[in-house]
SEDOLO-157428 format. One record per residue (C-alpha): x, y, z. Coordinates in steps of 0.2 Angstrom, whole numbers, padded with zeros to 4 digits, always signed. Example, Ala and Ser with C-alpha at 12.3 -4.5 7.8 and 13.67 -1.06 7.14 Angstrom:
+0062-0022+0039/+0068-0005+0036/
This chain:
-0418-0308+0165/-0416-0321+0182/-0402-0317+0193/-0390-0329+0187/-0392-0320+0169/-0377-0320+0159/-0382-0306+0152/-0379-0296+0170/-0363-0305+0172/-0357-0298+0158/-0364-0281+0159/-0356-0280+0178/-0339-0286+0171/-0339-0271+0160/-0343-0258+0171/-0330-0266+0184/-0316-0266+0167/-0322-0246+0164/-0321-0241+0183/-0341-0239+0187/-0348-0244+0204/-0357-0260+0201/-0376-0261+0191/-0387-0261+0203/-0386-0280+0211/-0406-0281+0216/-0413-0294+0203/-0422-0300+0192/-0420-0286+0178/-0430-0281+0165/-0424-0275+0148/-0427-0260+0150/-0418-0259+0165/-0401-0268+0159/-0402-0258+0143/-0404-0241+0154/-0387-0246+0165/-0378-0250+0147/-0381-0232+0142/-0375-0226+0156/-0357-0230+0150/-0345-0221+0139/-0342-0232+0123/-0328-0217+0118/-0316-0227+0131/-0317-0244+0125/-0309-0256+0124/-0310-0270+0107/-0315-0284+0118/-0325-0271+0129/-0333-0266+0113/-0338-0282+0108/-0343-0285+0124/-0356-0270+0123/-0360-0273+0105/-0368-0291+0112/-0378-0284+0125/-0384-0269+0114/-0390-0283+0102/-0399-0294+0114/-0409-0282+0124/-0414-0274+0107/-0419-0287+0100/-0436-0290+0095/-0446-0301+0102/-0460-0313+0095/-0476-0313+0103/-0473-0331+0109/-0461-0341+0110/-0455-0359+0117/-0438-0367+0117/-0432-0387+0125/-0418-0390+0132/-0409-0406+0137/-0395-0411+0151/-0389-0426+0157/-0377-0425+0171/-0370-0437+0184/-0361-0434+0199/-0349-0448+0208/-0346-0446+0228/-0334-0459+0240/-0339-0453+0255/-0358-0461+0258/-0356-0458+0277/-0352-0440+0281/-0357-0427+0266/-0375-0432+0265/-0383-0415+0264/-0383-0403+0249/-0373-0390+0258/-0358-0403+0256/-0359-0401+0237/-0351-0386+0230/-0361-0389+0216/-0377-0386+0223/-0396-0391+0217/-0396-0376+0213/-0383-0378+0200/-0388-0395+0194/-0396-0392+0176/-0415-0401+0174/-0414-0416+0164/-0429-0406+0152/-0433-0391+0152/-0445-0381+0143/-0444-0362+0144/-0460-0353+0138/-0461-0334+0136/-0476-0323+0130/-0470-0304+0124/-0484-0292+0125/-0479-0274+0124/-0479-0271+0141/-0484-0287+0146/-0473-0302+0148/-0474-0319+0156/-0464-0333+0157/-0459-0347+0165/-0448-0364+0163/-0457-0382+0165/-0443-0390+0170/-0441-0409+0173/-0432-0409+0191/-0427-0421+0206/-0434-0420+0225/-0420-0407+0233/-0427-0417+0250/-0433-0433+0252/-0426-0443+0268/-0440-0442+0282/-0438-0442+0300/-0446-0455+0314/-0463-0445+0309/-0463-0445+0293/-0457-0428+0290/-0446-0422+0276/-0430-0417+0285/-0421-0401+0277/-0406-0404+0266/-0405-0422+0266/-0410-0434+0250/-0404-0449+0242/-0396-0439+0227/-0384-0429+0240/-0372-0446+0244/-0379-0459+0250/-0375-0467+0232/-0357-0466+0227/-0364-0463+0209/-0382-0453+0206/-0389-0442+0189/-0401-0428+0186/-0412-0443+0181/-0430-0448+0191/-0425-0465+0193/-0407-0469+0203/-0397-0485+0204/-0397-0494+0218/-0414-0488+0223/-0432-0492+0219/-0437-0473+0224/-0445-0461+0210/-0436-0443+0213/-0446-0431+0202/-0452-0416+0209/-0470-0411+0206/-0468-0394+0212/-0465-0384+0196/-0463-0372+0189/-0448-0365+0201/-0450-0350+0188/-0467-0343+0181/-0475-0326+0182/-0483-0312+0173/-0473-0293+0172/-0479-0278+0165/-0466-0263+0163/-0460-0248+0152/-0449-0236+0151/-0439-0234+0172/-0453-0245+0180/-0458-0265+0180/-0469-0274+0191/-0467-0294+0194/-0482-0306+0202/-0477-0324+0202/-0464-0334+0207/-0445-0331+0203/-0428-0332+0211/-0424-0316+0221/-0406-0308+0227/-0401-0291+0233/-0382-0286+0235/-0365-0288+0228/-0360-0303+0236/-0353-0320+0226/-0355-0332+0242/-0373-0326+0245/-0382-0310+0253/-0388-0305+0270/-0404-0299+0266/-0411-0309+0248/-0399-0323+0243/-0400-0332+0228/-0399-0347+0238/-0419-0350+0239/-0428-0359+0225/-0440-0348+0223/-0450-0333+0228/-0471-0332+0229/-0468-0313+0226/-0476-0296+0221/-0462-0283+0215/-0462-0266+0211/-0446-0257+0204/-0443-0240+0199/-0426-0231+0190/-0421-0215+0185/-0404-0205+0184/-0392-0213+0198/-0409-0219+0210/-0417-0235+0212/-0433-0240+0225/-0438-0258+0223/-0451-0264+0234/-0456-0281+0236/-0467-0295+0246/-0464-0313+0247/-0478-0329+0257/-0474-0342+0266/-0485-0354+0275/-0489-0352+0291/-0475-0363+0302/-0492-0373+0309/-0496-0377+0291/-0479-0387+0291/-0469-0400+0295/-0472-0406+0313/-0485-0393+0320/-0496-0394+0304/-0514-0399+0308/-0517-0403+0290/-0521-0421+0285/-0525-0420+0267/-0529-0409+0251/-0545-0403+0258/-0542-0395+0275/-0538-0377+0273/-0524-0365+0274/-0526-0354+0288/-0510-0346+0293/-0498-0334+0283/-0479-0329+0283/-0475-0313+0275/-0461-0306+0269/-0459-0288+0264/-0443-0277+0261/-0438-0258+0253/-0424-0255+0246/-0414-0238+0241/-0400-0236+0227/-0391-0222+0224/-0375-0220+0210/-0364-0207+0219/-0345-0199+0215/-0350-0200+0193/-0355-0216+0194/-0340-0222+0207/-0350-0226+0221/-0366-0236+0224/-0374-0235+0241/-0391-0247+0245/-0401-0247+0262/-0412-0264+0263/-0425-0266+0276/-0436-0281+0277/-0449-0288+0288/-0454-0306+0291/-0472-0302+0297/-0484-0320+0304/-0499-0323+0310/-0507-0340+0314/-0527-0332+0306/-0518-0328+0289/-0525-0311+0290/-0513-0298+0285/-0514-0281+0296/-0515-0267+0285/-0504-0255+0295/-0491-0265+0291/-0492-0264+0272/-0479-0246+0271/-0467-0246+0259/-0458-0230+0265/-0462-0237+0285/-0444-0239+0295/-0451-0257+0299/-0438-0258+0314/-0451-0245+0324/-0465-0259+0324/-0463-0266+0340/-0474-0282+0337/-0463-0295+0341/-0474-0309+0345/-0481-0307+0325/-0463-0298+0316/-0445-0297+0314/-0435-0284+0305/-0418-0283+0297/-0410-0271+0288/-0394-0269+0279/-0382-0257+0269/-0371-0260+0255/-0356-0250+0247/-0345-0254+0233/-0332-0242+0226/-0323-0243+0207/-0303-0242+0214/-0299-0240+0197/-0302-0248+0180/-0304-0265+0183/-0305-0266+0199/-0319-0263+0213/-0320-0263+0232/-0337-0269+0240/-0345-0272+0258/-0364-0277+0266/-0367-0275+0285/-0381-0281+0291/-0392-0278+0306/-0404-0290+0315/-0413-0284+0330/-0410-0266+0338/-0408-0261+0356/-0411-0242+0357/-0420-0233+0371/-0432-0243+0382/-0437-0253+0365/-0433-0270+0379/-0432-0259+0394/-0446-0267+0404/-0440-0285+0399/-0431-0297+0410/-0412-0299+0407/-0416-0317+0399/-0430-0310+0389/-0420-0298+0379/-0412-0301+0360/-0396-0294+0356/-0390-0287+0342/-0386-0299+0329/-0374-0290+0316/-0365-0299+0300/-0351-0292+0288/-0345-0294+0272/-0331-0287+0262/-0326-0291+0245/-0314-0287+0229/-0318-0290+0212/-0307-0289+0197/-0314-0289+0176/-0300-0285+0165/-0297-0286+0146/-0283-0299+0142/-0281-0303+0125/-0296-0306+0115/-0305-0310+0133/-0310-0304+0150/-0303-0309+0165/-0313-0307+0179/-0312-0315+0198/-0317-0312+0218/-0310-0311+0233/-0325-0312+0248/-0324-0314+0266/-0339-0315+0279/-0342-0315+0295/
């Protein structure tokens, strides 16, 4: 199930209405997984809309599946903007490209006992598209983010001669394999790791997709997920890429790698992550075997000219029914010892740290849920 699953949304609401610590927030989810967090709860103090609520979940991920399966979907949309001159990039739109639905869609899924793949052939416009003095695509800027007072999720735009499909799909396609506490994940999917509604310091939902290999584990109140995600190599693109057509080959690699921990603490009151990720380069595309260490504490490789590490920590805490108290630091960089010591004043990095710290409310009100956030970041 992809991150933005209402089938998690609901299930987090209930545990926040019953007084859990959240599910665990590192997605995707397999079925298993969201059926083994649903069990965890006590159906005795339910609620009627909290046991409707449950009784839909219990039904979808026991559901059986066929062997395969393919849906189609439609959506037209259109989107009207006065100000062509100052909110031109997607980061003006509070409805993102992310949240723009594809004009057709065609999600595919193949159910293989342990094996599943899936994937959505989605009809999509360019999220990019205006080009600088060279030619290059220039990040967060295209025709369908304001420069037309009136734009669609269609190819073709009014005012313009330009065809916007993107050729790039699928944004979601891979092949998992799983069973009872465990899944694996090769392929391409949307990846986010923590509580947070505005986005997450370490794995935000804000990227399109992942090219990722995932492992996760579960069992009792513990969690390990560990995961890889490539990249091009930053001489492969834009303005420093040497490559001049479909036959020149790819030479360098980007890699990014990250562990996390979960525990459920306090009877299931109190969850507690630790995240710590690597962005790991180098311009041959070789990958150095040494650094491939799940359980390694990647901030004690000390090759900067080929890595970066950051690692994080998350908490959230059930206040009482209904409502549930959340936070993330983050840490990039670390100055211990004589990690820098033989470095010049101007050489050194400091640390970079980041904050968060949020409320969120699910309660039953009638024959619904109400449920809401309060998040600041700094």
């Amino acid at each position: 199930y992809p991150i933005d699953s209402p089938l998690y949304r609901d299930l987090r609401d209930l545990f926040i209405s019953q007084g859990y610590s959240l599910p665990s927030t590192a997605g995707p989810w397999s079925r298993d997984e969201l059926l083994f967090l649903l069990n965890k709860l006590d159906a005795s103090h339910f609620s009627e809309v909290e046991q409707k609520l449950s009784d839909s979940l219990y039904e979808e991920l026991t559901r059986t599946e066929q062997a395969f399966s393919i849906r189609f979907e439609a959506n037209l949309e259109s989107y009207t903007h006065t100000n062509t001159t100052d909110f031109i990039t997607d980061e003006d739109w509070v409805y993102s490209y992310l949240d723009r639905k594809p004009l057709v869609n065609i999600p595919l899924e193949v159910d293989l006992g342990p094996f599943y793949a899936g994937g959505d052939l989605a009809l999509v416009n360019v999220p990019i598209d205006r080009r600088d003095p060279n030619n290059e695509a220039v990040d967060g800027l295209s025709d369908l983010f304001g420069t037309f007072a009136f734009t669609t999720n269609l190819p073709v735009q009014v005012g313009s001669d330009e065809l916007y499909l993107d050729a790039n799909i699928p944004y979601r396609g891979f092949l998992a394999a799983g069973g009872s506490g465990w899944h694996l994940q090769v392929g391409r999917d949307r990846l986010s790791w923590g509580p947070g509604a505005s986005g997450n310091f370490m794995l935000g939902s804000q990227v399109q997709y992942h090219n990722q290999g995932r492992v996760t584990a579960y069992r009792d109140s513990f969690k390990y997920t560990f995961v890889t995600s490539f990249f091009p190599h930053p001489d492969e693109i834009g303005a420093h890429s040497t490559a001049h057509d479909q036959a020149d080959p790819i030479k360098g690699l980007k890699l990014f790698m990250a562990h996390r921990f979960e525990w459920r603490l306090l009877e299931n009151r109190l969850g507690f992550a630790l995240n710590e990720g690597i962005m790991y380069q180098s311009a041959s595309g070789g990958i150095d075997l040494r650094i491939l260490n799940p359980f390694m504490v990647y901030h004690n490789y000390f090759i900067r000219q080929n890595a970066n590490s950051l690692a994080s920590l998350e908490v959230d805490y059930a206040l009482s029914k209904g409502l549930n108290l959340y936070g993330q630091f983050a840490l990039d960089e670390l100055a211990l010892g004589k990690t820098e010591w033989n470095l010049p004043t101007s050489d050194k990095h400091p640390n970079g740290l980041a904050f968060m710290l949020g409320l969120r409310m699910a309660k039953p009100v009638g024959k619904g849920l109400l449920s809401g956030h309060l998040e600041g970041v700094y």
